[in-house]
N, CA and C atoms of all chains as a GROMACS GRO file, in nm:
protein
  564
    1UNK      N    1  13.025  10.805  10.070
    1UNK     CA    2  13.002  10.721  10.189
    1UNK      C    3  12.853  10.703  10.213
    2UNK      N    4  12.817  10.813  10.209
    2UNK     CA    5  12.613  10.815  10.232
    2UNK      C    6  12.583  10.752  10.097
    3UNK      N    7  12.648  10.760  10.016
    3UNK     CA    8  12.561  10.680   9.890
    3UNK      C    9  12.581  10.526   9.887
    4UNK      N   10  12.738  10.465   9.941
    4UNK     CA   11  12.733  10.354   9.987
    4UNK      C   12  12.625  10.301  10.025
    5UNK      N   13  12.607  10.355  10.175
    5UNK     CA   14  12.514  10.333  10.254
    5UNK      C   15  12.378  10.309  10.255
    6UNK      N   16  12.352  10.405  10.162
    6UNK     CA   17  12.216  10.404  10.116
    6UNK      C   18  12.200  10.280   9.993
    7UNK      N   19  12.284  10.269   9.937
    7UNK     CA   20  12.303  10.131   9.825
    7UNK      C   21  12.262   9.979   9.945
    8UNK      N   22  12.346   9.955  10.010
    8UNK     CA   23  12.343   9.893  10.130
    8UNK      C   24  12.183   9.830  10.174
    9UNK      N   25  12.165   9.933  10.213
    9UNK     CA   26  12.007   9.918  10.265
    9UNK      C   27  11.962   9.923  10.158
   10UNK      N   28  11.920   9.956  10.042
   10UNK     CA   29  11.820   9.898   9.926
   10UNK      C   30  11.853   9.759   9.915
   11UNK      N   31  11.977   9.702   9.878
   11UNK     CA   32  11.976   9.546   9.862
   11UNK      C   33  11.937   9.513   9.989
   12UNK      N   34  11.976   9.499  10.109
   12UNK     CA   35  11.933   9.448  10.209
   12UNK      C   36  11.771   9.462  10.211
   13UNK      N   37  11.682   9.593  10.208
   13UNK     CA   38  11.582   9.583  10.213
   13UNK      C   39  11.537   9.498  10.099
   14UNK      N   40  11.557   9.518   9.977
   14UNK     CA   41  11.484   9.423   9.881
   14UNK      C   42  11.478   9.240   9.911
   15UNK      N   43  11.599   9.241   9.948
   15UNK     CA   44  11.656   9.066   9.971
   15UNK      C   45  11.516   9.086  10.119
   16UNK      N   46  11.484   9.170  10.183
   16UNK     CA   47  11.363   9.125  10.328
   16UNK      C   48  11.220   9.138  10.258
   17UNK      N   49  11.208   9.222  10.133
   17UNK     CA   50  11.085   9.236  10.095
   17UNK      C   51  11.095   9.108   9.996
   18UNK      N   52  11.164   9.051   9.924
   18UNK     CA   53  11.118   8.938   9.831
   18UNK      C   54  11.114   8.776   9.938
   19UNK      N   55  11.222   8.813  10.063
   19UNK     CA   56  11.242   8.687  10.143
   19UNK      C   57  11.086   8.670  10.221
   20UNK      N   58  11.038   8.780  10.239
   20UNK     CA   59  10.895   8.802  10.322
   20UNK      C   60  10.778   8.747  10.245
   21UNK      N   61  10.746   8.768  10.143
   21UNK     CA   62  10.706   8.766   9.973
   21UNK      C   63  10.712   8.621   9.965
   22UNK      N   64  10.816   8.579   9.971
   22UNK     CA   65  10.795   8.388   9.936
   22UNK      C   66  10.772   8.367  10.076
   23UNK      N   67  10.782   8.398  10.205
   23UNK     CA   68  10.706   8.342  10.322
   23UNK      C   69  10.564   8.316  10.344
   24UNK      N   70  10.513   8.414  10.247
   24UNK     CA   71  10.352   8.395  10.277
   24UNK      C   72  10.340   8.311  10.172
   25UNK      N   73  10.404   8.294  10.072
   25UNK     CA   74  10.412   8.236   9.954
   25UNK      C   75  10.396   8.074  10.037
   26UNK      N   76  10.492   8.030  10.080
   26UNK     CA   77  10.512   7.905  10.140
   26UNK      C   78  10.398   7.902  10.284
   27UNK      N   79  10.332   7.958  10.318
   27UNK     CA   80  10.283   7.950  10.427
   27UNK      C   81  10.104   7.934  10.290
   28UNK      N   82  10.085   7.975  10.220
   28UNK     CA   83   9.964   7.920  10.134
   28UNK      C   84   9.992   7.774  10.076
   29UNK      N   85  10.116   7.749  10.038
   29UNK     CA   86  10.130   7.629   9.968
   29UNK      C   87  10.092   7.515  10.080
   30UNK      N   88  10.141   7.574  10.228
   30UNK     CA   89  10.126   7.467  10.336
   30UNK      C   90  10.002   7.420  10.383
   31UNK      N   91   9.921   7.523  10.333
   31UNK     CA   92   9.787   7.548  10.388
   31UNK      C   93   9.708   7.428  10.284
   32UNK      N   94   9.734   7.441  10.108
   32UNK     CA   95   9.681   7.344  10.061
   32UNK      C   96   9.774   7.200  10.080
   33UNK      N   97   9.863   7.196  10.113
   33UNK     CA   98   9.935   7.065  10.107
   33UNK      C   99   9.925   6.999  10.250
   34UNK      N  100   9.936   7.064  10.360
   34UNK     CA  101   9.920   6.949  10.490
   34UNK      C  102   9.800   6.870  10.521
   35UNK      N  103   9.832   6.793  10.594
   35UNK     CA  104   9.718   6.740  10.612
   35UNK      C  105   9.585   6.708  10.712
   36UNK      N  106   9.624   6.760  10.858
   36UNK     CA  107   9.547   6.778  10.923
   36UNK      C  108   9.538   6.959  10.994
   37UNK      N  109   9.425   6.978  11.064
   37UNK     CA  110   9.482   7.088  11.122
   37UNK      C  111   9.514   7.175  11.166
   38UNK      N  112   9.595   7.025  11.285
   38UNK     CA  113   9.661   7.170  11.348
   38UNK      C  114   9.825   7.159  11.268
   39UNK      N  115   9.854   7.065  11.158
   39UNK     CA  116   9.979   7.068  11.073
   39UNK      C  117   9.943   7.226  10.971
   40UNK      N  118   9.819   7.256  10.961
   40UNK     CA  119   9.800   7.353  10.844
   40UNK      C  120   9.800   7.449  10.964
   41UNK      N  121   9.747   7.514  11.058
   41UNK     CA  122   9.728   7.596  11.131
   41UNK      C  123   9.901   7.619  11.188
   42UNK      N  124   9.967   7.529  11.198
   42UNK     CA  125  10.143   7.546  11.224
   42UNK      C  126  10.200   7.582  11.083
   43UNK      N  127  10.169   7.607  10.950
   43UNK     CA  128  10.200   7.663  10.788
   43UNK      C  129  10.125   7.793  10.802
   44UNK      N  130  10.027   7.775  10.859
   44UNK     CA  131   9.950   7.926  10.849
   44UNK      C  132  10.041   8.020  10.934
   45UNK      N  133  10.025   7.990  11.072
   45UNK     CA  134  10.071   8.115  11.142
   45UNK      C  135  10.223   8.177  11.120
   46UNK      N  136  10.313   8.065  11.119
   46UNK     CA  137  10.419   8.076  11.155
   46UNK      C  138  10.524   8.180  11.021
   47UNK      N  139  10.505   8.097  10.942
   47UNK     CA  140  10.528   8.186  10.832
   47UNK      C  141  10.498   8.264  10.781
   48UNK      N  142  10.337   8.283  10.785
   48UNK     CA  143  10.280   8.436  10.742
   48UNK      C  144  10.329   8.543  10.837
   49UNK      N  145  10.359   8.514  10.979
   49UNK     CA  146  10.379   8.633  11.088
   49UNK      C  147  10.514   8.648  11.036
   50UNK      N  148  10.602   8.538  11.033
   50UNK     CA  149  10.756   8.579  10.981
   50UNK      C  150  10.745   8.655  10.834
   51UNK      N  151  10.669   8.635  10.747
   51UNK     CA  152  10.676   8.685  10.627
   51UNK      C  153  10.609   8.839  10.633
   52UNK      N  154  10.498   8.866  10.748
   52UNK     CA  155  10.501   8.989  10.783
   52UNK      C  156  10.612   9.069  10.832
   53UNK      N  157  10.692   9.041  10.914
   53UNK     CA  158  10.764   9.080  10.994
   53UNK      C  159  10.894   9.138  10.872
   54UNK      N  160  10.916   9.044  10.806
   54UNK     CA  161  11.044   9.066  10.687
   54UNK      C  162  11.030   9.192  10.628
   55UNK      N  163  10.867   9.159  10.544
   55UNK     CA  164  10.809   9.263  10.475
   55UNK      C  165  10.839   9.418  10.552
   56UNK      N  166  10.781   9.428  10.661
   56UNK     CA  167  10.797   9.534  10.765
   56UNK      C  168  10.966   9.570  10.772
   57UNK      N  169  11.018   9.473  10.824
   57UNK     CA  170  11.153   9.535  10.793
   57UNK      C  171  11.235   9.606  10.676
   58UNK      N  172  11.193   9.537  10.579
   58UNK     CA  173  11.244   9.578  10.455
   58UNK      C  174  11.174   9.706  10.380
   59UNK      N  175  11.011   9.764  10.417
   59UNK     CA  176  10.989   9.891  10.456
   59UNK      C  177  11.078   9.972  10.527
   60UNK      N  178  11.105   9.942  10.625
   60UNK     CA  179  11.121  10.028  10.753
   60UNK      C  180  11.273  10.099  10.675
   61UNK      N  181  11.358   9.994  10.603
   61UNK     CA  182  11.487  10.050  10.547
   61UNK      C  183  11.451  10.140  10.450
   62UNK      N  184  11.361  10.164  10.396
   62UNK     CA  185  11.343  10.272  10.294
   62UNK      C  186  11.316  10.377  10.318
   63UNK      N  187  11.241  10.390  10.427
   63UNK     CA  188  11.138  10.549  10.512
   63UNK      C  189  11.273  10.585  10.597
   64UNK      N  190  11.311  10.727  10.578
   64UNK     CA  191  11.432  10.790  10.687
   64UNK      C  192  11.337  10.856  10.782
   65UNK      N  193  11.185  10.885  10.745
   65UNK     CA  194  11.075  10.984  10.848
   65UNK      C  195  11.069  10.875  11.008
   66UNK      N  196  11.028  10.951  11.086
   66UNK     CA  197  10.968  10.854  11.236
   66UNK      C  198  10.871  10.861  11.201
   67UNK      N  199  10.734  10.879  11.132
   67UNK     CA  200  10.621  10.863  11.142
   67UNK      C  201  10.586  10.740  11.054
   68UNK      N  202  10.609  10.706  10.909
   68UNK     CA  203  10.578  10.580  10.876
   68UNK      C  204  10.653  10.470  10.976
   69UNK      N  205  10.772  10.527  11.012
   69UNK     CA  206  10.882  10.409  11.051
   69UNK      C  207  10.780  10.358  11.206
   70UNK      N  208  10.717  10.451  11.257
   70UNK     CA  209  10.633  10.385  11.380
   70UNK      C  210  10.520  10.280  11.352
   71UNK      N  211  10.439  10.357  11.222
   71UNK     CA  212  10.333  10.280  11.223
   71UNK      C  213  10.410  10.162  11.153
   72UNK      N  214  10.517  10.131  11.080
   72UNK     CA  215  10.564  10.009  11.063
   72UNK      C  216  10.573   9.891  11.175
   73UNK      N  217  10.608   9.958  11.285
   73UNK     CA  218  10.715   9.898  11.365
   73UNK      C  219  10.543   9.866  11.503
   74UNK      N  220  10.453   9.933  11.468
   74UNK     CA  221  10.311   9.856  11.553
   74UNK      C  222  10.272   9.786  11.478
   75UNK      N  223  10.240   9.789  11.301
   75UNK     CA  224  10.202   9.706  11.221
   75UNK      C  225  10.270   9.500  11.273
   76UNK      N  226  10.399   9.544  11.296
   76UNK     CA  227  10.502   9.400  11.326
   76UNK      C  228  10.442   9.380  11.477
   77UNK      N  229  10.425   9.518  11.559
   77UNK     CA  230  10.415   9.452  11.692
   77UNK      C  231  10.257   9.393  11.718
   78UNK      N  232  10.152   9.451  11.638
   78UNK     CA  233  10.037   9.367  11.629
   78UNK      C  234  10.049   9.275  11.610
   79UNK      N  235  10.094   9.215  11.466
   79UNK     CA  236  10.105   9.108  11.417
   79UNK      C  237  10.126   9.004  11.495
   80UNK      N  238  10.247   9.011  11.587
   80UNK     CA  239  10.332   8.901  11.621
   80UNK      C  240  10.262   8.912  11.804
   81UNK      N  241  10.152   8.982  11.822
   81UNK     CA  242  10.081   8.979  11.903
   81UNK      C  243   9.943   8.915  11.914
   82UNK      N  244   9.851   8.910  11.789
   82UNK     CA  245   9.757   8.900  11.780
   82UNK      C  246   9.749   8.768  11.671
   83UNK      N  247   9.846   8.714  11.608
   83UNK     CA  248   9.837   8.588  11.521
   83UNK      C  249   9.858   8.487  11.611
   84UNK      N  250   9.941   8.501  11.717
   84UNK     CA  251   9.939   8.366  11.823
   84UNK      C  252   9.750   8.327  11.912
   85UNK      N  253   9.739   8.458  11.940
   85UNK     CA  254   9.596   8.461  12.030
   85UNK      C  255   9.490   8.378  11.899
   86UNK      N  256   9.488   8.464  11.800
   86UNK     CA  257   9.360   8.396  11.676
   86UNK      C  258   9.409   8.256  11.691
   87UNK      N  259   9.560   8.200  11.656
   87UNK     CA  260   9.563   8.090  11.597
   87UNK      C  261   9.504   7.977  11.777
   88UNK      N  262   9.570   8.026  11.881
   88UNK     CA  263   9.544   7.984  12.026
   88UNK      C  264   9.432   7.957  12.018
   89UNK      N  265   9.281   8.040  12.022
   89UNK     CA  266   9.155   8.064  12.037
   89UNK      C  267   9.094   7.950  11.895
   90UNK      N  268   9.188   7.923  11.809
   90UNK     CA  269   9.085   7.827  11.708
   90UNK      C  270   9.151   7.716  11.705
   91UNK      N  271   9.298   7.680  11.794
   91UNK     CA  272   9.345   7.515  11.832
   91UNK      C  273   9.231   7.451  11.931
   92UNK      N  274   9.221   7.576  12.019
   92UNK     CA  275   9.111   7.543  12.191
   92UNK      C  276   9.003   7.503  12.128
   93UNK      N  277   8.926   7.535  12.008
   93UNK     CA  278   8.796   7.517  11.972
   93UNK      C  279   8.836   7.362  11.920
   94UNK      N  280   8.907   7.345  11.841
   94UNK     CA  281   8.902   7.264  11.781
   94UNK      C  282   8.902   7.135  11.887
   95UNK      N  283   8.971   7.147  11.946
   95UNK     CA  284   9.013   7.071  12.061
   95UNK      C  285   8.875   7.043  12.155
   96UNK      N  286   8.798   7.119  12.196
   96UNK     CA  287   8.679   7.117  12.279
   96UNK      C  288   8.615   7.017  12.196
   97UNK      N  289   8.614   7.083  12.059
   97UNK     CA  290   8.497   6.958  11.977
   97UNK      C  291   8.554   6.852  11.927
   98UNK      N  292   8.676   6.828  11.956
   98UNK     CA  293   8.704   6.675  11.915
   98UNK      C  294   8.720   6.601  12.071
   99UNK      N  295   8.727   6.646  12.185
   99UNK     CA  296   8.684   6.637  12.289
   99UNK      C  297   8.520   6.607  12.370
  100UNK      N  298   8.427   6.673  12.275
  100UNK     CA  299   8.287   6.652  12.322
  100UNK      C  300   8.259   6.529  12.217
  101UNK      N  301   8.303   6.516  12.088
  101UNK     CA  302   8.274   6.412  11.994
  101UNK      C  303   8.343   6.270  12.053
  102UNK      N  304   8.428   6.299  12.071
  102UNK     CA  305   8.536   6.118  12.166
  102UNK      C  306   8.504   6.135  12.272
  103UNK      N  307  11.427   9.933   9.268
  103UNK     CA  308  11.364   9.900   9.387
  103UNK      C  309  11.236   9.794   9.319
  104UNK      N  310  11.196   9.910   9.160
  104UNK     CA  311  11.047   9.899   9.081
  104UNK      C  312  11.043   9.758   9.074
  105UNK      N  313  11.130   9.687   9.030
  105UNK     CA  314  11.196   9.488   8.955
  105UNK      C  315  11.139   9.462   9.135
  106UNK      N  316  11.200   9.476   9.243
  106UNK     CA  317  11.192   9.410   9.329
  106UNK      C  318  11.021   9.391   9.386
  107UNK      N  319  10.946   9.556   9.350
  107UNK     CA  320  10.811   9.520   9.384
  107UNK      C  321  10.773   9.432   9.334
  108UNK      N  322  10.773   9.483   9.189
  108UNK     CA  323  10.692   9.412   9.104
  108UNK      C  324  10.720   9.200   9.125
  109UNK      N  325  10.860   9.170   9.168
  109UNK     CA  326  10.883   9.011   9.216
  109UNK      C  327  10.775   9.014   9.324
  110UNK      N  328  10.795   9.082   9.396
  110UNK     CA  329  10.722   9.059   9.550
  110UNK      C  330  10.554   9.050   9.532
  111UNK      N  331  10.520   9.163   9.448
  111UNK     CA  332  10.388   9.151   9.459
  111UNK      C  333  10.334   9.025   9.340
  112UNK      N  334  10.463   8.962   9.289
  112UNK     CA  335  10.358   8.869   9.207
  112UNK      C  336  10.336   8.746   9.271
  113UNK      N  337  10.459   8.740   9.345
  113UNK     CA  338  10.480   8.577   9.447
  113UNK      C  339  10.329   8.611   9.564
  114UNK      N  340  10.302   8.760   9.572
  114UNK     CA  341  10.190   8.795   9.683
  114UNK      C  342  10.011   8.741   9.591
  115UNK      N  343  10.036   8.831   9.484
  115UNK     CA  344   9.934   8.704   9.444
  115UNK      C  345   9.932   8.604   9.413
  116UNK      N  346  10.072   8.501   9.371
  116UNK     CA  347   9.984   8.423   9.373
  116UNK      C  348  10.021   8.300   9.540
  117UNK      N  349  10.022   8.386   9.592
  117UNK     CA  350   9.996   8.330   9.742
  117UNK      C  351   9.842   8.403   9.808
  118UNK      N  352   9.768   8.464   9.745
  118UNK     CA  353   9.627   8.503   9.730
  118UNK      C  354   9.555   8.420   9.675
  119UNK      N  355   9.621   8.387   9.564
  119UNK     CA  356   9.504   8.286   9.483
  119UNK      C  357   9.503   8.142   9.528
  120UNK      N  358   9.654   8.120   9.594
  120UNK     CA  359   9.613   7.926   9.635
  120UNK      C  360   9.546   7.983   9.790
  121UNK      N  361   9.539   8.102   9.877
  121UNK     CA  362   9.465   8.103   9.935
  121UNK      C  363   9.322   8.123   9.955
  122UNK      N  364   9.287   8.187   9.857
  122UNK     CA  365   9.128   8.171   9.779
  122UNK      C  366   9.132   8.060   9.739
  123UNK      N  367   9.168   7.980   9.674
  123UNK     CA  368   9.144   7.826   9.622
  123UNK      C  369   9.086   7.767   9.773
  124UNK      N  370   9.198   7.769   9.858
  124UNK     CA  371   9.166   7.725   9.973
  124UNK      C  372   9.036   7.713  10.065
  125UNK      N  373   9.010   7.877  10.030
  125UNK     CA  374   8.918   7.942  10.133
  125UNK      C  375   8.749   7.907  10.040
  126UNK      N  376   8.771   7.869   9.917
  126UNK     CA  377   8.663   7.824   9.827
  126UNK      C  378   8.620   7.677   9.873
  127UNK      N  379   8.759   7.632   9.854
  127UNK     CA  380   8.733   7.486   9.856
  127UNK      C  381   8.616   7.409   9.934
  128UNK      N  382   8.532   7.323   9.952
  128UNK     CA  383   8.475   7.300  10.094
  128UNK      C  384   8.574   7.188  10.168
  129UNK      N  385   8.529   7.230  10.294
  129UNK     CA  386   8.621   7.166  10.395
  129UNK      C  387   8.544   7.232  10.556
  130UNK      N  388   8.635   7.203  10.633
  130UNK     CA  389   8.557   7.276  10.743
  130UNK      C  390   8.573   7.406  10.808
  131UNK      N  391   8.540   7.427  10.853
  131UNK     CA  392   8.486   7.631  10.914
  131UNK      C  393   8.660   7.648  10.952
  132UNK      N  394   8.705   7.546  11.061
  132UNK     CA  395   8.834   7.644  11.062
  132UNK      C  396   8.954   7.675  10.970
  133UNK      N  397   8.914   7.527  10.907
  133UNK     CA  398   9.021   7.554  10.807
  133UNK      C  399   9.012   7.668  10.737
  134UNK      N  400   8.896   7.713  10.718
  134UNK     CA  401   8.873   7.841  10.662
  134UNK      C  402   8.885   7.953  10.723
  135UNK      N  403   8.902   7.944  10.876
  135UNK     CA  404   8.950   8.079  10.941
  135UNK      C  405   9.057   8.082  10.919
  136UNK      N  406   9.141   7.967  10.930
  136UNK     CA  407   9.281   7.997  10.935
  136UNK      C  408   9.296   8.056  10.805
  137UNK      N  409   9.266   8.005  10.684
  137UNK     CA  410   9.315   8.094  10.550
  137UNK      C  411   9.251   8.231  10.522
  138UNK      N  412   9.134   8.245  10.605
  138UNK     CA  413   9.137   8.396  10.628
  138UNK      C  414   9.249   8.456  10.690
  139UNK      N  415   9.284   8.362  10.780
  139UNK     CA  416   9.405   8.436  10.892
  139UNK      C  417   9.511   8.494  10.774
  140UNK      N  418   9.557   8.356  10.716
  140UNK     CA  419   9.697   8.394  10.595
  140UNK      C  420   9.644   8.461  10.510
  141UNK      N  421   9.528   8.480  10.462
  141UNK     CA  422   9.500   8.582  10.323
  141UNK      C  423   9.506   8.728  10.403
  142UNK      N  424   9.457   8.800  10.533
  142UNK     CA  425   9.485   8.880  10.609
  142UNK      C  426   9.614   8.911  10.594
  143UNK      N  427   9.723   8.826  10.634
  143UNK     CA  428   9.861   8.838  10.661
  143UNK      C  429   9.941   8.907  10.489
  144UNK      N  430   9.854   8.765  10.415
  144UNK     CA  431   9.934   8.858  10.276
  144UNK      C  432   9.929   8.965  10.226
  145UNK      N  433   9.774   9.022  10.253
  145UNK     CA  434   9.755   9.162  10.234
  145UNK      C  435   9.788   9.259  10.300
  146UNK      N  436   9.864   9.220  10.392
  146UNK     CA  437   9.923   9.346  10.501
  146UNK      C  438  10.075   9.331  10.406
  147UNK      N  439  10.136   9.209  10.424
  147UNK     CA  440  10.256   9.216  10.295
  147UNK      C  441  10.253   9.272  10.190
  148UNK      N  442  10.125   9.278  10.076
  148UNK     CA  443  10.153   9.364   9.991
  148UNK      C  444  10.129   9.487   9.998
  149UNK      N  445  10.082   9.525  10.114
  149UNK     CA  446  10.081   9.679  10.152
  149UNK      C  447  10.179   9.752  10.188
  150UNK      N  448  10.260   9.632  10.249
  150UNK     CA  449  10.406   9.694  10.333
  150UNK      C  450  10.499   9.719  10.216
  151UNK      N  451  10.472   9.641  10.129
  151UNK     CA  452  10.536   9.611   9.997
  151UNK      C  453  10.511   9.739   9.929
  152UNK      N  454  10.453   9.773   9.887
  152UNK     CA  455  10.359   9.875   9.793
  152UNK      C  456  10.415  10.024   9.857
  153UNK      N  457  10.379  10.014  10.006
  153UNK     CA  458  10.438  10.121  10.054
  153UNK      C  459  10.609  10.176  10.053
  154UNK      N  460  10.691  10.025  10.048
  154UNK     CA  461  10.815  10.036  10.026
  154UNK      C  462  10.853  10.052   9.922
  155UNK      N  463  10.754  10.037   9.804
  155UNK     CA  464  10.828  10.093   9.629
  155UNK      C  465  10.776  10.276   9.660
  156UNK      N  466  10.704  10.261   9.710
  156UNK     CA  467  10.579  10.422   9.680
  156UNK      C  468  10.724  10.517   9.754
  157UNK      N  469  10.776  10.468   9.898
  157UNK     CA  470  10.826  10.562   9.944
  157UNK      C  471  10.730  10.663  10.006
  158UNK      N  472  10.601  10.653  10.039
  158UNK     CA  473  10.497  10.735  10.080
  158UNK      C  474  10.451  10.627  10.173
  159UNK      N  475  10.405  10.684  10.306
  159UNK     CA  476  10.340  10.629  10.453
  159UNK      C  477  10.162  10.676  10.444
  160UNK      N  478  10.113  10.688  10.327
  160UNK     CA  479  10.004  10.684  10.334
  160UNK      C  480   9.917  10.555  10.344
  161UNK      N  481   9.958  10.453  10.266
  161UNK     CA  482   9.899  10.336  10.286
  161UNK      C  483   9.926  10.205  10.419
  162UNK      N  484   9.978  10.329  10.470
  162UNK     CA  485  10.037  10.270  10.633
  162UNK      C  486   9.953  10.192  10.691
  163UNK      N  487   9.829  10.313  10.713
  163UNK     CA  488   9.710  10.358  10.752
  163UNK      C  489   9.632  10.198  10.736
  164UNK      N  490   9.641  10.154  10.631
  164UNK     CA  491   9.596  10.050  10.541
  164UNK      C  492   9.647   9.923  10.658
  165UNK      N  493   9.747   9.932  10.652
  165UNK     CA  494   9.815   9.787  10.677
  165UNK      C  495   9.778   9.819  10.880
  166UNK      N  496   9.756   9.918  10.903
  166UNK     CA  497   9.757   9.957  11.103
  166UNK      C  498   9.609   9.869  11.115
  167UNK      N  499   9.534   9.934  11.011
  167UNK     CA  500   9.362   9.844  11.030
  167UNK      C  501   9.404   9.711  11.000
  168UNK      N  502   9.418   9.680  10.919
  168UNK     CA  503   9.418   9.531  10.890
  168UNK      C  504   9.458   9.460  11.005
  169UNK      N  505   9.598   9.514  11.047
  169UNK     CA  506   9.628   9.408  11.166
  169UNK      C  507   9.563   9.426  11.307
  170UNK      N  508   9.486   9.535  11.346
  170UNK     CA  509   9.376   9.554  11.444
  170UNK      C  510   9.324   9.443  11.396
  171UNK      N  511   9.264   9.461  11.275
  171UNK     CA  512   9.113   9.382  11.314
  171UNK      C  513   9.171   9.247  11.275
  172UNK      N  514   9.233   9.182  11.196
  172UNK     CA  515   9.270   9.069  11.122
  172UNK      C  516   9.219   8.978  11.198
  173UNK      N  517   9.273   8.944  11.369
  173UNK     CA  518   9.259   8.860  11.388
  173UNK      C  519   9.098   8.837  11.478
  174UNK      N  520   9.069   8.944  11.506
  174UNK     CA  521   8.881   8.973  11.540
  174UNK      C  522   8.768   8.799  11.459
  175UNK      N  523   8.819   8.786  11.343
  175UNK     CA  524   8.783   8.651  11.245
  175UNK      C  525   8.837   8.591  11.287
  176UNK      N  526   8.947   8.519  11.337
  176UNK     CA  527   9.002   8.411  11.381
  176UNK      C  528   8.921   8.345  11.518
  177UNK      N  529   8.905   8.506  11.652
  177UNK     CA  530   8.895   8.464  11.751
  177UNK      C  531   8.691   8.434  11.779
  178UNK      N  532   8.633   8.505  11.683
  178UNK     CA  533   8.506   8.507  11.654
  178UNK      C  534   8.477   8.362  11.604
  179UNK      N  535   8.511   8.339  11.477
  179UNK     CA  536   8.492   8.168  11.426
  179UNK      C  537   8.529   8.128  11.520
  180UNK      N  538   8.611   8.109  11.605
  180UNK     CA  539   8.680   8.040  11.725
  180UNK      C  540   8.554   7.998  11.834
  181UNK      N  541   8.504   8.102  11.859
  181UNK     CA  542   8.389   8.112  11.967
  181UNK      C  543   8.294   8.074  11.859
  182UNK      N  544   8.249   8.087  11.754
  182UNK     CA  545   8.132   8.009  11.721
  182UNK      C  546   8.136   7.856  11.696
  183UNK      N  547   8.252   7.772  11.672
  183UNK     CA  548   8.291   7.637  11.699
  183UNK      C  549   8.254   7.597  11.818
  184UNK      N  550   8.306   7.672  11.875
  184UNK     CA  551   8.294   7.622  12.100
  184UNK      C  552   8.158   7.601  12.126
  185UNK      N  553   8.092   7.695  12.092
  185UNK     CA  554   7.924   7.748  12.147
  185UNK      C  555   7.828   7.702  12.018
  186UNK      N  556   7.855   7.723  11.929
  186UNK     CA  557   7.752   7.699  11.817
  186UNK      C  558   7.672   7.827  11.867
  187UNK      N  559   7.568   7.851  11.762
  187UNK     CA  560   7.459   8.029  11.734
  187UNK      C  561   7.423   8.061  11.856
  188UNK      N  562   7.394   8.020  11.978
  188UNK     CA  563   7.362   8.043  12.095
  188UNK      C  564   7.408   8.179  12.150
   0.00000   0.00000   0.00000
């Protein structure tokens, strides 16, 4: 039954670490392919934070300890804290100076 | 688990390298923060990654800094757009 289980969570974790893996994957391709941006800055954030977040999960199924499993689980809560503010703080800029230029 | 790193970390570089392409390319300052932003992000992925084949929470450590500071570059270029060197 525990070996089930433990089977379980390796596929599940692998299917979050390779699904995470092509998120940042697709969040670079967006970066060279869009075309203005705030279209590249919406490829940047969105998918790299989701492709963090996967990654993190699909860690978190492998560690049975609480001590990696925490710093996993602030690693995700930074992330999905601090990629909205960067990406916020460089739309506003952009915006001021296409604002002082028109 | 080893097959699954080894997929993950290759799709991780080469989502490094079209983001260095990127971050080479010329174009303008933010576009280049932002692909600092995603080259930041991937390297916390292949850490999380790395740490999940290793089975060891040492390179934890690794991925806790990165996302402190990661976005410190985003919000810095940010303020030097607004203000210019002043």
């Amino acid at each position: 039954m525990i070996a089930l289980v433990d089977e379980v969570l390796d596929v599940a974790s692998a299917i979050l670490l390779i699904a995470g893996a092509t998120l940042a994957l697709v969040a670079s391709i967006g970066l060279l392919r869009l075309g203005d941006p705030r279209s590249r800055m919406h490829a940047a954030t969105k998918p790299a934070t989701l492709g963090v977040v996967m990654c993190g999960t699909g860690a978190i199924l492998q560690f049975d300890a609480w001590s990696p499993i925490t710093k996993l689980l602030a690693v995700i809560a930074l992330q999905l804290i601090t990629v909205p503010v960067g990406a916020h703080a460089l739309a506003h800029a952009i915006t001021e100076r296409e604002n002082d230029e028109g | 688990m080893t097959v699954v790193a080894y997929v993950s970390i290759g799709v991780l570089l080469a989502a490094v390298a079209l983001t260095l392409f990127r971050i080479l390319r010329p174009g303008e300052l933010e576009d280049r923060a932002v692909a600092l932003d995603v080259l930041t992000s991937v390297i916390i992925c292949g850490v999380l990654v790395w740490a999940a084949a290793d089975e060891s929470g040492t390179f934890l450590d690794v991925a806790l800094a990165l996302a402190v500071v990661g976005f410190l570059s985003a919000v810095t270029i940010a303020r030097f757009i607004e203000r210019g060197s002043e």
